[in-house]
C-alpha positions as YAML, in Angstrom:
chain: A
units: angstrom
residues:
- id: 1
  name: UNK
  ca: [3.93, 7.25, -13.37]
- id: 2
  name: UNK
  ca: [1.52, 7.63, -10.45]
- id: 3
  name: UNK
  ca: [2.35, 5.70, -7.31]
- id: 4
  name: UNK
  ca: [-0.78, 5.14, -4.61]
- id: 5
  name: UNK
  ca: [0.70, 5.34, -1.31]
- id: 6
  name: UNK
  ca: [-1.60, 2.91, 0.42]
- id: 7
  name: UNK
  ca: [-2.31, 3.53, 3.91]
- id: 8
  name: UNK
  ca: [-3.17, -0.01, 5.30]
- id: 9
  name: UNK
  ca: [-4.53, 1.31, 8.71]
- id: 10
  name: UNK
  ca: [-7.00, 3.03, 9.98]
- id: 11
  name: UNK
  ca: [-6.78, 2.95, 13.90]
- id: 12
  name: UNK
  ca: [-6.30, 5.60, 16.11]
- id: 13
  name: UNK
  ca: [-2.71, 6.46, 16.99]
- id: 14
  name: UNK
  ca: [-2.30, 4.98, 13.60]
- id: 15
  name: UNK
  ca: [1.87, 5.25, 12.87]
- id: 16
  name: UNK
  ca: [0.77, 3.61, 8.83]
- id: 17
  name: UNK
  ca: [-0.09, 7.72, 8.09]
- id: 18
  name: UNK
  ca: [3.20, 8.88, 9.29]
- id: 19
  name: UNK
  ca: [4.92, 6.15, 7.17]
- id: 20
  name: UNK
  ca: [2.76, 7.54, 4.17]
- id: 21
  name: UNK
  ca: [3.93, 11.24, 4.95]
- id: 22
  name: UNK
  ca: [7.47, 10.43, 5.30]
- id: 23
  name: UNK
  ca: [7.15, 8.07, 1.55]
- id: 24
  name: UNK
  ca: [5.29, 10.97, 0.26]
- id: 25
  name: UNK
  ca: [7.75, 13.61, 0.75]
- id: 26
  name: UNK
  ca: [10.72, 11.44, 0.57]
- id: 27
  name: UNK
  ca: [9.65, 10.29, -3.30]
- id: 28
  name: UNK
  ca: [8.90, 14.29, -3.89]
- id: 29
  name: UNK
  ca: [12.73, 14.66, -2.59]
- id: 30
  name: UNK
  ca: [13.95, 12.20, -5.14]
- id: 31
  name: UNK
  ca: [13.15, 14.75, -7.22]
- id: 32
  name: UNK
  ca: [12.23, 12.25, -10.05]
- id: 33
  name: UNK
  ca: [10.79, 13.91, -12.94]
- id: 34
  name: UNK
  ca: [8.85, 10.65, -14.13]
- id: 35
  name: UNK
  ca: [7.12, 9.82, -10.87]
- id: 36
  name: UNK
  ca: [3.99, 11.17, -8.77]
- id: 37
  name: UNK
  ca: [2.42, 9.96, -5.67]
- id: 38
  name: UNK
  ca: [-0.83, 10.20, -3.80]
- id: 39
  name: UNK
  ca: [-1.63, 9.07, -0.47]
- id: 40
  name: UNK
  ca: [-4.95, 6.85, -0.62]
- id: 41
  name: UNK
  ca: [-5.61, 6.63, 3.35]
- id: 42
  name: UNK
  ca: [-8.13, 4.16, 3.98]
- id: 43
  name: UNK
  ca: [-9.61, 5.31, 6.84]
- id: 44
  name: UNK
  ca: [-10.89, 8.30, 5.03]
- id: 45
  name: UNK
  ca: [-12.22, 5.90, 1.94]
- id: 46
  name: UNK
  ca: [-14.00, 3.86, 5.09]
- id: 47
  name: UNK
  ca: [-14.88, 0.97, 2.80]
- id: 48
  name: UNK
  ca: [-17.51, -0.81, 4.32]
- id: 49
  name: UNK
  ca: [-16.71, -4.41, 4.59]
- id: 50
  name: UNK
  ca: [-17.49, -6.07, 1.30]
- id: 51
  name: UNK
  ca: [-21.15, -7.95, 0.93]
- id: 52
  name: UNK
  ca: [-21.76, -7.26, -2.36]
- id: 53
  name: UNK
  ca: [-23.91, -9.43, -4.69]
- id: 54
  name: UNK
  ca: [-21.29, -10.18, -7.36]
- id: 55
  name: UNK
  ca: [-17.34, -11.47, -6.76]
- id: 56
  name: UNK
  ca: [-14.97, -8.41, -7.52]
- id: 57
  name: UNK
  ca: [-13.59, -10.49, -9.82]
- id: 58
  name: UNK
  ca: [-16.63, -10.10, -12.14]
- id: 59
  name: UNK
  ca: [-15.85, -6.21, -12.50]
- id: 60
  name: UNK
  ca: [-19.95, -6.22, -11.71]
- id: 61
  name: UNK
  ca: [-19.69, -3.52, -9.01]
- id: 62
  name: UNK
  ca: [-23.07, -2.74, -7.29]
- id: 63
  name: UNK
  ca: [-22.60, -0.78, -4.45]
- id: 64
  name: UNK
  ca: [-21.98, 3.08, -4.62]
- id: 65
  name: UNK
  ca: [-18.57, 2.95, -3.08]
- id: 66
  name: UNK
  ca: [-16.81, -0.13, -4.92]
- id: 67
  name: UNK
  ca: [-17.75, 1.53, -7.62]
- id: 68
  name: UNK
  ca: [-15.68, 4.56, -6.18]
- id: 69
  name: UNK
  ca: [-13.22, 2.54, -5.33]
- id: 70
  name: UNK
  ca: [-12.45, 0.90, -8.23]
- id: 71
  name: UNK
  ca: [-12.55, 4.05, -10.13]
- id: 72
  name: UNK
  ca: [-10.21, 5.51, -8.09]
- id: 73
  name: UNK
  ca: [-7.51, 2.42, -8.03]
- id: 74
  name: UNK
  ca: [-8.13, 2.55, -12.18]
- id: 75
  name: UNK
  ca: [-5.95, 5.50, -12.18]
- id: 76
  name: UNK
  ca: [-2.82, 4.66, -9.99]
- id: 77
  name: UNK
  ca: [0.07, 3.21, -12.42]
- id: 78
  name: UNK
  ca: [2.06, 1.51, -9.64]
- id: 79
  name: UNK
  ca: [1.40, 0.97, -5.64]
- id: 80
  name: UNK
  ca: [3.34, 1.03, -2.74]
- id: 81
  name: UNK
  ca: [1.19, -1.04, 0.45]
- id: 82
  name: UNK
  ca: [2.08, -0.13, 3.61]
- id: 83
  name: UNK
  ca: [0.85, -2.35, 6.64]
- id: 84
  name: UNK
  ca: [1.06, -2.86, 10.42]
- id: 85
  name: UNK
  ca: [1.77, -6.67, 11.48]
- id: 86
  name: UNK
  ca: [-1.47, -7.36, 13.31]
- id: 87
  name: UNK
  ca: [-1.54, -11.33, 14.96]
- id: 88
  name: UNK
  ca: [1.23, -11.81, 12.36]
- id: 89
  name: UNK
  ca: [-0.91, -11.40, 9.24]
- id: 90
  name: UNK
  ca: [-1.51, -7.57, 7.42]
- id: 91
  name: UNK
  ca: [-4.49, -5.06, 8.27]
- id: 92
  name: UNK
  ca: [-8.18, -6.29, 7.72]
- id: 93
  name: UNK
  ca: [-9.00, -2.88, 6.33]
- id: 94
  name: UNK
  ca: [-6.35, -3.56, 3.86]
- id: 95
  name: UNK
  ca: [-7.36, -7.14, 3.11]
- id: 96
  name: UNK
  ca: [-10.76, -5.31, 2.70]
- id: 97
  name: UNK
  ca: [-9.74, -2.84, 0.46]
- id: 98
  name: UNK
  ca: [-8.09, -5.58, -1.95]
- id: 99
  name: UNK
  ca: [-11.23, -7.83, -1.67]
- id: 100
  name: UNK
  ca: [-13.18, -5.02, -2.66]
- id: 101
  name: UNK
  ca: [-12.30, -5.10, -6.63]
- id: 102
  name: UNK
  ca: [-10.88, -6.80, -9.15]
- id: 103
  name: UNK
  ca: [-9.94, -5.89, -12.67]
- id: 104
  name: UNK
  ca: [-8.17, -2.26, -11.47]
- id: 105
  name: UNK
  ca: [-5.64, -4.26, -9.23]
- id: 106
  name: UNK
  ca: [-4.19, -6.52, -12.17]
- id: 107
  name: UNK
  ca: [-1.27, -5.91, -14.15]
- id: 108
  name: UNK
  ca: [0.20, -3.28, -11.95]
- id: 109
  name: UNK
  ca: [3.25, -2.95, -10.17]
- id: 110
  name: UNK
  ca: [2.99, -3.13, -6.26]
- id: 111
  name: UNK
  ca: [5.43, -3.17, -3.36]
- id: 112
  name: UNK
  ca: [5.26, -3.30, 0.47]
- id: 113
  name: UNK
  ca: [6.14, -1.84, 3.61]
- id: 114
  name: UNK
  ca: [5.62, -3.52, 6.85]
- id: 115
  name: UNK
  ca: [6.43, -3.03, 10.48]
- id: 116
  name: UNK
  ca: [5.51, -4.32, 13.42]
- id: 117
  name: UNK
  ca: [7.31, -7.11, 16.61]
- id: 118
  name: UNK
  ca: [8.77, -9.20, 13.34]
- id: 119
  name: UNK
  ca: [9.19, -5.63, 11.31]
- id: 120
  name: UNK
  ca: [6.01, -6.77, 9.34]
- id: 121
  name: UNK
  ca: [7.80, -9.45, 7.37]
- id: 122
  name: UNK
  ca: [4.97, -11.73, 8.02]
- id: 123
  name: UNK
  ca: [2.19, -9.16, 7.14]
- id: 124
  name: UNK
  ca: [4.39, -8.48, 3.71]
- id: 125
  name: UNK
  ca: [4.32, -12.49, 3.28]
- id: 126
  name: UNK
  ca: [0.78, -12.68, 3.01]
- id: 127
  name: UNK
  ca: [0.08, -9.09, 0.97]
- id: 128
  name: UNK
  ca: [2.40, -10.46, -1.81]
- id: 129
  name: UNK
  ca: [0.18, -13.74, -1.21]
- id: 130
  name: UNK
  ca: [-3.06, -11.54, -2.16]
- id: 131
  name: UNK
  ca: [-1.74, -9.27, -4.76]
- id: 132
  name: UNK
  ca: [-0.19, -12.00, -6.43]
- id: 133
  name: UNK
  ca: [-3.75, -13.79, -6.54]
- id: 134
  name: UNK
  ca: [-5.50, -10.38, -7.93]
- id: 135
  name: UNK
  ca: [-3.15, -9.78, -10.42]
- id: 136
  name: UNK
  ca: [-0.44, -6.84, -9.07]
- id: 137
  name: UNK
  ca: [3.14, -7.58, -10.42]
- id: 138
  name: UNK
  ca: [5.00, -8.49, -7.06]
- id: 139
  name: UNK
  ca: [8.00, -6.04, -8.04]
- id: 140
  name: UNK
  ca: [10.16, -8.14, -5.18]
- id: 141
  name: UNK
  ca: [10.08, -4.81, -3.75]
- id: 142
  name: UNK
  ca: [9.45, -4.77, 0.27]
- id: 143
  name: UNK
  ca: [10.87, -2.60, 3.06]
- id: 144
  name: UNK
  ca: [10.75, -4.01, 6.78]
- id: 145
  name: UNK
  ca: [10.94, -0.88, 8.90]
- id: 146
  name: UNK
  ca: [12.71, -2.03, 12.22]
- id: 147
  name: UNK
  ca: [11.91, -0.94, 15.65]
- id: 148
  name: UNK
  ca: [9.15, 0.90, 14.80]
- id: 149
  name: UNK
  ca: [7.88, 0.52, 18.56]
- id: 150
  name: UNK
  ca: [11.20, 2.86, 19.76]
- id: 151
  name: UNK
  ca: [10.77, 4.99, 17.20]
- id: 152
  name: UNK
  ca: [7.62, 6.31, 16.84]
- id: 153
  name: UNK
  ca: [7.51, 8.66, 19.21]
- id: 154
  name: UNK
  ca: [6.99, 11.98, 17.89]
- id: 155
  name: UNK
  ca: [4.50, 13.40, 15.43]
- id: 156
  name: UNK
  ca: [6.94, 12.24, 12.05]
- id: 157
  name: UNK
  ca: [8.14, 8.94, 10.90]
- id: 158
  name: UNK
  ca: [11.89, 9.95, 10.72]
- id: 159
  name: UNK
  ca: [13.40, 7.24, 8.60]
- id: 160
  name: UNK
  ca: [17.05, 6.00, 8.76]
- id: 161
  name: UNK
  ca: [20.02, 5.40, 6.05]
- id: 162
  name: UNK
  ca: [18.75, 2.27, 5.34]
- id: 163
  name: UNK
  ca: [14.81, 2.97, 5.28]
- id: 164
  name: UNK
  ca: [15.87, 5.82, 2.54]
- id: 165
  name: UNK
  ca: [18.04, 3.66, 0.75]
- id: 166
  name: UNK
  ca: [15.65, 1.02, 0.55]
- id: 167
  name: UNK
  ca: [13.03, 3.69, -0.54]
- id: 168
  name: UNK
  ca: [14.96, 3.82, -3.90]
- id: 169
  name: UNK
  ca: [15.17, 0.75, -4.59]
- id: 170
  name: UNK
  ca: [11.42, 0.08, -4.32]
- id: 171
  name: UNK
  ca: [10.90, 3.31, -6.53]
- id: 172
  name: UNK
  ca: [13.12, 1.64, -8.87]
- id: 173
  name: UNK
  ca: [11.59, -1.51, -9.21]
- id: 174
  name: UNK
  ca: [8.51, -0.35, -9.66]
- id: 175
  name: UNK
  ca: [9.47, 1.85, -12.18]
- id: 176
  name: UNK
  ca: [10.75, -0.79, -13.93]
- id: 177
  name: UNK
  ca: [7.75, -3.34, -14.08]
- id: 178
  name: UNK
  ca: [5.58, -0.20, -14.86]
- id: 179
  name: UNK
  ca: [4.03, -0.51, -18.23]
- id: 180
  name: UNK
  ca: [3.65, 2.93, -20.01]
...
């Protein structure tokens, strides 16, 4: 199964990448032999926002890099979101990057990680919202990192007891709505 880490941020000073590295190496640590990941940072995709002639919902993709795009979210099995809590909704680039396709998104398992001054429960609350409407399996999977604002400090994301625990259990999940 191959897991997108989707990083839902692309300012500077960013703490979404660290979040991805910590996921990244903390699912490699798992040491699961049935499970791969990929970090999918979307400020290096820099998805222009959408204006294209056609809905994504058409799967009529003409411009170059939806077409990219879609080809490269074609592949991923299973998702994991993760997203600052900006004016207590989720990331425009990642609202962006959703918008930007249609048909890849659907029937796949997805499941979010927020953080931010309500430890991005409200920017999780509207993701699901979205990837409900485009067709990712909510895998009632979410993990609400807390006081992300005292603890990112340093270069890594250092998670707690909880945050790994809670890691798991969103592996598992989606693991278990994946469809081989």
């Amino acid at each position: 199964m191959l897991i997108y880490i989707i990083v839902g941020s692309v300012r500077e000073g960013r703490t979404a990448i660290k979040i991805a590295n910590w996921l990244d190496q903390a699912i490699t640590d798992f040491k699961l032999t049935d499970v791969q990941t990929e970090i999918v940072d979307l400020k290096e995709w820099d998805l222009p926002i959408f204006a294209g002639a056609h809905p994504p919902a058409s799967g009529i993709y003409d411009q170059p890099k939806q077409q990219q795009w879609a080809d490269k979210i074609a592949t991923a099995d299973a998702f994991l979101l993760i997203s600052p809590e900006y004016n207590h909704g989720y990331s425009p680039a990642l609202k962006n990057a959703l918008d930007y396709i249609g048909k890849e998104w659907q029937g796949k398992p997805a499941a979010y990680i927020g953080y931010g001054s309500t430890n991005g429960s409200r920017s999780i609350d509207q993701i699901r919202q979205v990837g409900t409407q485009i067709g990712l399996i909510d895998s009632n999977a979410t993990l609400e990192i807390r006081d992300i604002f005292k603890r990112n400090q340093g270069e890594m994301f250092e998670a707690n007891e909880f945050e790994i625990k809670g890691l798991k259990v969103l592996i598992e999940k989606l693991q278990k709505y994946h469809v081989a």
